[in-house]
VMD Tcl script that draws the C-alpha trace (Angstrom):
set ca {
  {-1.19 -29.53 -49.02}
  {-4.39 -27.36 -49.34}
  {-5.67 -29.80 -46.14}
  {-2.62 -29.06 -44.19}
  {-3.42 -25.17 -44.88}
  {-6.59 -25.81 -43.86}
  {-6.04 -27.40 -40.53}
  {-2.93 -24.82 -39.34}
  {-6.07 -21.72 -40.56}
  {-8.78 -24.04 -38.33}
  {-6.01 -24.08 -35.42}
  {-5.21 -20.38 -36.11}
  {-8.88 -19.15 -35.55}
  {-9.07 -21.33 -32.51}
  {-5.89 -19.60 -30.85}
  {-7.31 -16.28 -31.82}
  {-10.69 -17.44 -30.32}
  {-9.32 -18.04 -26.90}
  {-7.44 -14.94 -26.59}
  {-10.42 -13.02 -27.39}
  {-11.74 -13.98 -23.97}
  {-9.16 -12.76 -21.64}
  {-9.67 -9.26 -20.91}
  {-6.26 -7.35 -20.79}
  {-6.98 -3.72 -20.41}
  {-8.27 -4.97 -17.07}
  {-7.69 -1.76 -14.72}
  {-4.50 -1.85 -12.45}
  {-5.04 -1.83 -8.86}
  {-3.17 -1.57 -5.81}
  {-3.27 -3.52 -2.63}
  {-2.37 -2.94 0.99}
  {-1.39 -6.40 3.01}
  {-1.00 -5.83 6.43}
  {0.78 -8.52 8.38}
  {-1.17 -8.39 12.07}
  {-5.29 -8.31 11.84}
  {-7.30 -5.25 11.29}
  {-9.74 -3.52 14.01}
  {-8.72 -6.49 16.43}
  {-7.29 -5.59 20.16}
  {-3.67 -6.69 20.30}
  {-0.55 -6.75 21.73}
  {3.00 -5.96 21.16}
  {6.18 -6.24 23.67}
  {9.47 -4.44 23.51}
  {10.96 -5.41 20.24}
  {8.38 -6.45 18.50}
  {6.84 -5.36 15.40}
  {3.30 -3.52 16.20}
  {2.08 -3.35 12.69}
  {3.64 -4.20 8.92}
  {1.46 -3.50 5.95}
  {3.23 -4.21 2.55}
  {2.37 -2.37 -0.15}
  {1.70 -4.13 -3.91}
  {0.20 -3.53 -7.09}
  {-0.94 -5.69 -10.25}
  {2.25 -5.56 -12.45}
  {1.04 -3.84 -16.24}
  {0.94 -5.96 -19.19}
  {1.71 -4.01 -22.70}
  {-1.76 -2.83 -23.10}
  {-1.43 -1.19 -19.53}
  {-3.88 -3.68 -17.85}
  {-3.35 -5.85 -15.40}
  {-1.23 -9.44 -15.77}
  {-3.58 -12.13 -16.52}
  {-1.07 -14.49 -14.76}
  {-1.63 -12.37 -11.38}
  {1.47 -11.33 -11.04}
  {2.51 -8.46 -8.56}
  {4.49 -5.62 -8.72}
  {6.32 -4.56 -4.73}
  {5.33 -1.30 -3.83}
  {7.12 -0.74 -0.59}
  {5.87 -1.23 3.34}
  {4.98 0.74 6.05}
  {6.65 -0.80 9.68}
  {6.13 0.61 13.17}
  {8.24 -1.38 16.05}
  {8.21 -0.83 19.67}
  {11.09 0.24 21.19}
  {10.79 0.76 24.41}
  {8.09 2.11 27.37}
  {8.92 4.26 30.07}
  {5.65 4.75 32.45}
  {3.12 6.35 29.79}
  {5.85 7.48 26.87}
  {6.41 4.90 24.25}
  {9.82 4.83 21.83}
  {8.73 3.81 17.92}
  {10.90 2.61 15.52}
  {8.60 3.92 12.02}
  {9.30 3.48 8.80}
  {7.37 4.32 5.46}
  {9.01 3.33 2.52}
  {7.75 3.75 -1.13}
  {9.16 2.36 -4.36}
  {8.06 2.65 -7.80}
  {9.09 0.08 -10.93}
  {9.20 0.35 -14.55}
  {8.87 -3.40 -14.58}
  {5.73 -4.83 -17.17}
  {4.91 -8.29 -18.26}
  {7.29 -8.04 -20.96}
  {10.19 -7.33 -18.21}
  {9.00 -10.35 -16.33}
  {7.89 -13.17 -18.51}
  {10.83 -12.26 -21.50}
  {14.77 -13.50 -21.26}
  {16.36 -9.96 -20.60}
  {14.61 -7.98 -18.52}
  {15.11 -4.11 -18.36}
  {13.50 -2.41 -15.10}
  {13.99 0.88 -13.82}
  {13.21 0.65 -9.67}
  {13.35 3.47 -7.27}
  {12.79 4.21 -3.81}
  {11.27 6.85 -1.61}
  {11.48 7.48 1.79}
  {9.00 8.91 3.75}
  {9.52 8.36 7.06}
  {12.60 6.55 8.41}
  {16.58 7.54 9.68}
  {19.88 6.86 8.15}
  {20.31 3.74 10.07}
  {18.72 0.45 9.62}
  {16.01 1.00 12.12}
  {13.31 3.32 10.95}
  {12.56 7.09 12.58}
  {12.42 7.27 16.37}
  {9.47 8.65 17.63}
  {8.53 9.33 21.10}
  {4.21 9.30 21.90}
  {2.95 10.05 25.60}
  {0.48 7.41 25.00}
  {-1.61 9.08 28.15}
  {-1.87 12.10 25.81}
  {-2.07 11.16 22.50}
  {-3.42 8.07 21.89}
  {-3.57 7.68 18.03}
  {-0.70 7.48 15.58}
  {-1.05 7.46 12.27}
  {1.11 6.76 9.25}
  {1.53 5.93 5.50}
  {-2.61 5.52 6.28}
  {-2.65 3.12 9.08}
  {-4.09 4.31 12.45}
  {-2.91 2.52 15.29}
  {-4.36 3.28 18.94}
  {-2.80 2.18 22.23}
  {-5.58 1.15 24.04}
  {-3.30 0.15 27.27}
  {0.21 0.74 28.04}
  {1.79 -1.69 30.65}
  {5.43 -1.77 32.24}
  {7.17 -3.64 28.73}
  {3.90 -3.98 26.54}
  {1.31 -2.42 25.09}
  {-2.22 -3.23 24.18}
  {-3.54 -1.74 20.52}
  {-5.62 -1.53 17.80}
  {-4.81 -1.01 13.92}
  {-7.05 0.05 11.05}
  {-6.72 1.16 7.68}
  {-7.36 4.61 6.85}
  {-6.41 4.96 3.61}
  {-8.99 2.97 0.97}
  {-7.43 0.95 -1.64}
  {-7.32 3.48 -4.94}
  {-7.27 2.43 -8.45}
  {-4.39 3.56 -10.67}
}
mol new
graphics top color blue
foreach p $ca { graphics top sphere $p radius 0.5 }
foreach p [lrange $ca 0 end-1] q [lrange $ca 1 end] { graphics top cylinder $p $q radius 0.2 }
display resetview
């Protein structure tokens, strides 16, 4: 008996050992995942998508630190399509969509989860497309949004040639 109490206290200590490692008030942080390279010359046609950067962050354990298991939390997405091109004036379909989650380790790794999730958005129509917007690309050759740059280097007769960068560095919660 008193060697069985012994051994479960031995196997005890070396449980509590190993947890001792893992850091979990490790800080949150977010991440932005774009979908077509950064600061690379491109090209997009009529209909396609010109740039998609999702938007994620580390999903909180109890402690509010990050998941040790990596786990990720969706944050929303910034999408700009190309519509159409008439001569130098280009038709954008834009959308910036945020969302925010009450989900935690606890939520995600336990039988009933409870999570709050709601959604913001920032630029984008009533339809399923995104916003319209209309750029003289001879004029204006920069548009930004939801901190991505994107600058039409070249506009042809169904196509245009571009160039997307990040403006917006990744932030710490």
């Amino acid at each position: 008996m008193v060697e069985k109490l012994i051994a479960q206290l031995f196997l005890m200590i070396i449980v509590l050992a190993g947890c001792a490692t893992v850091d979990v008030h490790q800080p949150i942080q977010r991440y932005r995942l774009f979908e077509q390279p950064v600061a690379q010359r491109l090209s997009a046609s009529v209909g396609s998508t010109v740039v998609r950067m999702n938007r994620q962050s580390d999903l909180p354990n109890i402690y509010g630190g990050k998941d040790i298991y990596g786990g990720k939390v969706d944050r929303g997405f910034v999408e700009v399509k190309l519509v159409s091109v008439s001569g130098e004036e280009l038709t954008l379909s834009v959308s910036d969509i945020h969302r925010q989650s009450s989900e935690t380790t606890m939520d995600r790794y336990v039988a009933r989860p409870s999570v709050n999730v709601s959604q913001t958005v920032s630029v984008s129509s009533s339809g399923r497309e995104g916003l319209l917007v209309r750029l003289n690309a001879g004029n204006e050759k920069e548009y930004v949004v939801g901190g991505v740059k994107i600058t039409f280097r070249e506009v042809r007769s169904s196509s245009v040639v571009y160039q997307i960068d990040d403006v917006t560095p990744v932030q710490n919660k």
